[in-house]
C-alpha positions as CSV (number, residue, x, y, z in Angstrom):
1,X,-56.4,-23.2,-23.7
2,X,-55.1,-21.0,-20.8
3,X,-54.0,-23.8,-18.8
4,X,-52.6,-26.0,-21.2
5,X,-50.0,-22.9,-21.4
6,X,-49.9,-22.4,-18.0
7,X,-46.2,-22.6,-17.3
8,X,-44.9,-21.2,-20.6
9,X,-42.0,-18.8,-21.1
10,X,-41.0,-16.5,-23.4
11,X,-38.4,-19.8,-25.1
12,X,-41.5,-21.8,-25.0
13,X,-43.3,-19.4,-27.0
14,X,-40.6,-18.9,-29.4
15,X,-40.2,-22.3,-30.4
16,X,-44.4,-23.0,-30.5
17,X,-43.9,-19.5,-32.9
18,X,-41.3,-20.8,-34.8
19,X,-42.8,-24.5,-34.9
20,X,-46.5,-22.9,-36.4
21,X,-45.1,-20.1,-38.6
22,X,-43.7,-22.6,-40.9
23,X,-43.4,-20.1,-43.9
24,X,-41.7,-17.8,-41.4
25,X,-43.8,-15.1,-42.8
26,X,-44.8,-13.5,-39.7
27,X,-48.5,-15.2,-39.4
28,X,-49.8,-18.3,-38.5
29,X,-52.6,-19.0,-41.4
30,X,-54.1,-21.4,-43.5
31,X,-53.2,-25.1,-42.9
32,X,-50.5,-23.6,-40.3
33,X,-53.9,-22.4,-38.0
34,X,-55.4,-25.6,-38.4
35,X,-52.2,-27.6,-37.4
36,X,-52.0,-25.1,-34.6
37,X,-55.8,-26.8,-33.5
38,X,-55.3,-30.1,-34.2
39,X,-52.2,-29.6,-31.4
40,X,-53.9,-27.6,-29.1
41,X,-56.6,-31.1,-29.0
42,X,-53.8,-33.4,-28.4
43,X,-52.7,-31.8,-25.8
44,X,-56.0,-30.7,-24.1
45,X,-57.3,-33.8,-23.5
46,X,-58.2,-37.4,-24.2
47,X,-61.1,-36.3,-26.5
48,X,-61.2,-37.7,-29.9
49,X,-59.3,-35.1,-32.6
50,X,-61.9,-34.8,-35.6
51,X,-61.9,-32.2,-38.1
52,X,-65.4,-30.8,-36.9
53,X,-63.7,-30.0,-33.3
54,X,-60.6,-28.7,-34.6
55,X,-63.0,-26.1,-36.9
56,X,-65.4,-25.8,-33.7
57,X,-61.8,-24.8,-31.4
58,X,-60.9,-22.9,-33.8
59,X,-63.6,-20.7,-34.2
60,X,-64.1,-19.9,-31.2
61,X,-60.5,-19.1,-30.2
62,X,-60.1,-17.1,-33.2
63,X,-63.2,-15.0,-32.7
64,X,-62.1,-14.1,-29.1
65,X,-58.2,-13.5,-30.3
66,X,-58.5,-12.6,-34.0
67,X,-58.5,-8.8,-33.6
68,X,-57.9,-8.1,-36.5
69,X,-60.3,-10.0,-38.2
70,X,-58.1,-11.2,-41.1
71,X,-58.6,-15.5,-40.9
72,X,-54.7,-15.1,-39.9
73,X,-53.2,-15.0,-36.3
74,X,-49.8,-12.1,-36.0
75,X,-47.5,-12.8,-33.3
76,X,-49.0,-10.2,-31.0
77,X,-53.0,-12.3,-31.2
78,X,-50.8,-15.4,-30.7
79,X,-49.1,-13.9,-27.6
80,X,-52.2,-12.7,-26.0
81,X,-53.8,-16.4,-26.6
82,X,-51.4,-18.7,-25.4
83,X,-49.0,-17.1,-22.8
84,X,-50.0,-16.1,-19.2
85,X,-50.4,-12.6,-18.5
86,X,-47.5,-12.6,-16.5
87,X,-45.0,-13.8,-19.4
88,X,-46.9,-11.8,-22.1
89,X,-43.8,-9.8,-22.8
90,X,-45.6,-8.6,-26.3
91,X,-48.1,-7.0,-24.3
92,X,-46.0,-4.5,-22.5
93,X,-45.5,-3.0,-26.5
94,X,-49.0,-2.1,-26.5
95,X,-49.4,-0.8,-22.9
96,X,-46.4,0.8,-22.5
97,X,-44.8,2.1,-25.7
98,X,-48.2,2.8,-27.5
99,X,-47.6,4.7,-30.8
100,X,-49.1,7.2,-32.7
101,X,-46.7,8.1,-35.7
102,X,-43.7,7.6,-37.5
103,X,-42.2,10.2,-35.4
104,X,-43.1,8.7,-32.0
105,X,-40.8,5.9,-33.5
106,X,-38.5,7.5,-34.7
107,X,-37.9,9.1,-31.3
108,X,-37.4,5.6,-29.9
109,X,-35.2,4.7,-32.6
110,X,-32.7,7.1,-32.5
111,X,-32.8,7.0,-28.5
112,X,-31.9,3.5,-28.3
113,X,-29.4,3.0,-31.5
114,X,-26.8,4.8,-28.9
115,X,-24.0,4.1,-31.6
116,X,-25.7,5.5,-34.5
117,X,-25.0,2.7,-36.7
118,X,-28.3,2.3,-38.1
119,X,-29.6,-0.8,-36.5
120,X,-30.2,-2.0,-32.7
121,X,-27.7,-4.6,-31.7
122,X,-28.8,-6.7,-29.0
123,X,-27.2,-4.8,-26.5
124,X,-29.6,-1.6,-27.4
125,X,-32.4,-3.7,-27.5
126,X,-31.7,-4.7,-23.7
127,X,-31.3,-1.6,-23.2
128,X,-34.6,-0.5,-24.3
129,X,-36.0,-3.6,-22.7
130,X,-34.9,-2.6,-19.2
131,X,-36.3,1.1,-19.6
132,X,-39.5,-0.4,-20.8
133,X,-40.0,-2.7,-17.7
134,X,-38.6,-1.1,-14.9
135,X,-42.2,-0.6,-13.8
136,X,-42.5,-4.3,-13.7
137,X,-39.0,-5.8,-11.3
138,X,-38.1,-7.9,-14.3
139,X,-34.9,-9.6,-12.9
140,X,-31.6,-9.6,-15.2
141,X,-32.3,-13.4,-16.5
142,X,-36.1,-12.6,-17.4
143,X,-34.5,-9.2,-19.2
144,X,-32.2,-11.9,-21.1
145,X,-34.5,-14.2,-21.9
146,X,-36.9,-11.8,-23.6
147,X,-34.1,-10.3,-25.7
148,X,-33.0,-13.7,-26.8
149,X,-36.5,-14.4,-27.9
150,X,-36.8,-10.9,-29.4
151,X,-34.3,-11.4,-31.7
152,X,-34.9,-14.6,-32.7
153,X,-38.8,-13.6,-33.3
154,X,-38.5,-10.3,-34.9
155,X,-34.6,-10.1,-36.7
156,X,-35.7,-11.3,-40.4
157,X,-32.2,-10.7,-42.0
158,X,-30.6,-13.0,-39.2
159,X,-27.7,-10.9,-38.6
160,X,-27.8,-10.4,-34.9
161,X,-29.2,-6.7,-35.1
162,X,-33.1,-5.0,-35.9
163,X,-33.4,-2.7,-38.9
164,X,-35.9,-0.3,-39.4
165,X,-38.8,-2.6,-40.5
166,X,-37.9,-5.0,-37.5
167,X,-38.3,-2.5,-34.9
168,X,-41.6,-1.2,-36.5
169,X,-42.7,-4.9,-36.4
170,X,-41.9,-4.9,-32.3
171,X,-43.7,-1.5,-31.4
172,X,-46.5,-2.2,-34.1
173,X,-46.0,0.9,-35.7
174,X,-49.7,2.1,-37.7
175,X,-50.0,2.2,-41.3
176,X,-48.1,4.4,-43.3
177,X,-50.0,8.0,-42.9
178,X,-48.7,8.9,-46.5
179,X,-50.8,5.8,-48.0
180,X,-54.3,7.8,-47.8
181,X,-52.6,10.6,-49.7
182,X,-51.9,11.2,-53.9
183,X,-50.2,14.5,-53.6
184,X,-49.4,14.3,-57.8
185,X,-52.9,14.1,-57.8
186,X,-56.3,16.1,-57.8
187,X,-56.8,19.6,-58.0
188,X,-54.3,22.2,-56.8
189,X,-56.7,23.0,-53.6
190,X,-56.4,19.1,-52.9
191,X,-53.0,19.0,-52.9
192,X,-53.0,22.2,-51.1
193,X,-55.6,20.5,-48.6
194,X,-53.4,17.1,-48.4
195,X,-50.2,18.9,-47.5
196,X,-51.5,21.0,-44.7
197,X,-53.0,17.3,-43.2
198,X,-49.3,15.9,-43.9
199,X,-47.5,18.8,-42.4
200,X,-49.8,18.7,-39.2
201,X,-49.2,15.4,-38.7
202,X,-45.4,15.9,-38.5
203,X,-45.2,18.6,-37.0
204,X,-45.8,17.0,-33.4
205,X,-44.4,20.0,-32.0
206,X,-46.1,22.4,-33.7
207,X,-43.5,24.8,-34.4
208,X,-44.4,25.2,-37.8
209,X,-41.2,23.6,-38.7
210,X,-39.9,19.7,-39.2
211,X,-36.8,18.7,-36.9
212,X,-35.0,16.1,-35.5
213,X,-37.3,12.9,-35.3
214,X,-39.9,14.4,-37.2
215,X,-38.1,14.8,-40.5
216,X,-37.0,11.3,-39.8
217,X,-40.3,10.2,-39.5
218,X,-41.6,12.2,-42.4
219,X,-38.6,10.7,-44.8
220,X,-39.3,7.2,-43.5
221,X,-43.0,7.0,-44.6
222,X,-42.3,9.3,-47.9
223,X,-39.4,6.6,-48.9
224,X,-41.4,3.3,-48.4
225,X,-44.6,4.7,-50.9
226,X,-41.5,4.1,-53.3
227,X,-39.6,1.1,-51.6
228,X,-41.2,-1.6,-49.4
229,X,-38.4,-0.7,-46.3
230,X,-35.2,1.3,-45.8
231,X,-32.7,0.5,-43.8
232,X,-31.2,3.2,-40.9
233,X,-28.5,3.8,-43.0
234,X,-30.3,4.7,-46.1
235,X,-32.9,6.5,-44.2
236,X,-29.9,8.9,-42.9
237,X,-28.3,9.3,-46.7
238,X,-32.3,10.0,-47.6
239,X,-32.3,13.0,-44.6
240,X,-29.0,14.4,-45.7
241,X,-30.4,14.6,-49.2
242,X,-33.8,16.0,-48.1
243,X,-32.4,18.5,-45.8
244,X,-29.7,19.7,-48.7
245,X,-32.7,20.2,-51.2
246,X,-35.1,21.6,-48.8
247,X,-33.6,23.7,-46.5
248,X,-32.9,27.2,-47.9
249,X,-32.2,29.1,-44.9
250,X,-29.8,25.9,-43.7
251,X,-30.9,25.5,-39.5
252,X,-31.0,21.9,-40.0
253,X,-35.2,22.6,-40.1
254,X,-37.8,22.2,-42.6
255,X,-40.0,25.2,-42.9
256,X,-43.6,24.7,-43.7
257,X,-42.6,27.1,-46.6
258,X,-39.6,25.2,-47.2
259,X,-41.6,21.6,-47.9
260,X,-44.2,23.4,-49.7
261,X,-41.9,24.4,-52.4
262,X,-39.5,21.1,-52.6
263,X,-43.6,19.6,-53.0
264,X,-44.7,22.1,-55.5
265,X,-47.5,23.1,-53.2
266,X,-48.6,26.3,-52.2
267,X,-49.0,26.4,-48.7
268,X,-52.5,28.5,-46.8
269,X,-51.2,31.5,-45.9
């Protein structure tokens, strides 16, 4: 399969992306994967296409590619499948900007949105682009070409700009750490035991108090148990609000004790 994709670019991959992902859902699945297949045979060769090969190509591409191991291929699997390492611009996500929390993210976030609107234009995006590959002497075009495809791939809402969700698609931001928690339930030394695991893992400095990106990160993942995404906007109204309700002594900080009460949790001493 490597060499029928030989000489693809990032516009090439885009419109193969585009072409598969017919629900625009952000996978290639079902009868989309076995379209995908039936393609790949046309174009590998003179063999005869019959269902049996498709299945037989199929299996074995999505054993070697299917990471994930979910019967479905996301965009990153379908990067790493069909375009040469050289134009895997995907990749450079993983290798470069790995992440290990909503506060890692939020970092880049507020880094790159350099007007504070809320969203990356694609200006910003370039921006980030350029700092993420200046290991790699990407020229100017390439840079263009990859934010083109970026925000054709990865801006849902189709207004020229990434929201919160869009970005966290890019950087493949882990599941939400607040998911494996139930702080309304249990007994008081599980909640007590659950809050000091939530306030570790925002407190990447270990200050024993939540600033900057990491009560941005912390409101992020406690808004979308409620709401499937936020948008930067509502995210900042939601800090405002957290910080006027949570922050008695008013340094812009959230004190272990601080969260503990606006929580209803008493904190180990």
């Amino acid at each position: 399969m490597e060499s029928a994709f030989e000489n693809l670019d990032a516009a090439g991959f885009l419109e193969i992306w585009q072409h598969f992902d017919a629900d625009d859902n952000g996978y290639i699945e079902g009868k989309e994967l076995d379209d995908f297949f039936q393609y790949m045979m046309r174009i590998m060769g003179p063999e005869k296409i019959t269902e049996e090969r498709v299945q037989r190509l199929k299996q074995r591409f999505m054993a070697a590619y299917d990471v994930t191991a979910d019967g479905k291929l996301q965009i990153q699997e379908f990067a790493n499948m069909i375009l040469p390492a050289d134009e895997n611009f995907l990749l450079i996500f993983r290798r470069e900007a790995p992440l290990n929390n909503s506060v890692d993210f939020m970092k880049i976030w507020r880094k790159y949105d350099i007007d504070c609107s809320g969203y990356i234009s694609a200006q910003e995006l370039k921006s980030f682009l350029t700092d993420l590959f200046q290991q790699q002497e990407v020229s100017s075009d390439k840079l263009d070409e990859y934010t083109d495809a970026m925000m054709k791939i990865f801006d849902k809402s189709k207004d020229g700009r990434l929201d919160l969700d869009d970005m966290a698609r890019i950087l493949a931001l882990p599941e939400n750490f607040m998911l494996q928690f139930q702080m309304d339930a249990g007994s008081k030394e599980e909640r007590k035991r659950d809050f000091e695991k939530i306030f570790a893992h925002y407190d990447v400095s270990k200050t024993g108090a939540l600033e900057g990106p990491e009560v941005d990160g912390f409101v992020k993942d406690m808004m979308e148990l409620a709401r499937p995404s936020i948008t930067g906007p509502e995210l900042d109204k939601l800090r405002k609000v957290l910080l006027g309700h949570c922050d008695v002594n008013k340094d812009g900080k959230i004190q272990k004790n601080e969260l503990a009460l606006c929580l209803g949790v008493k904190p180990k001493p």
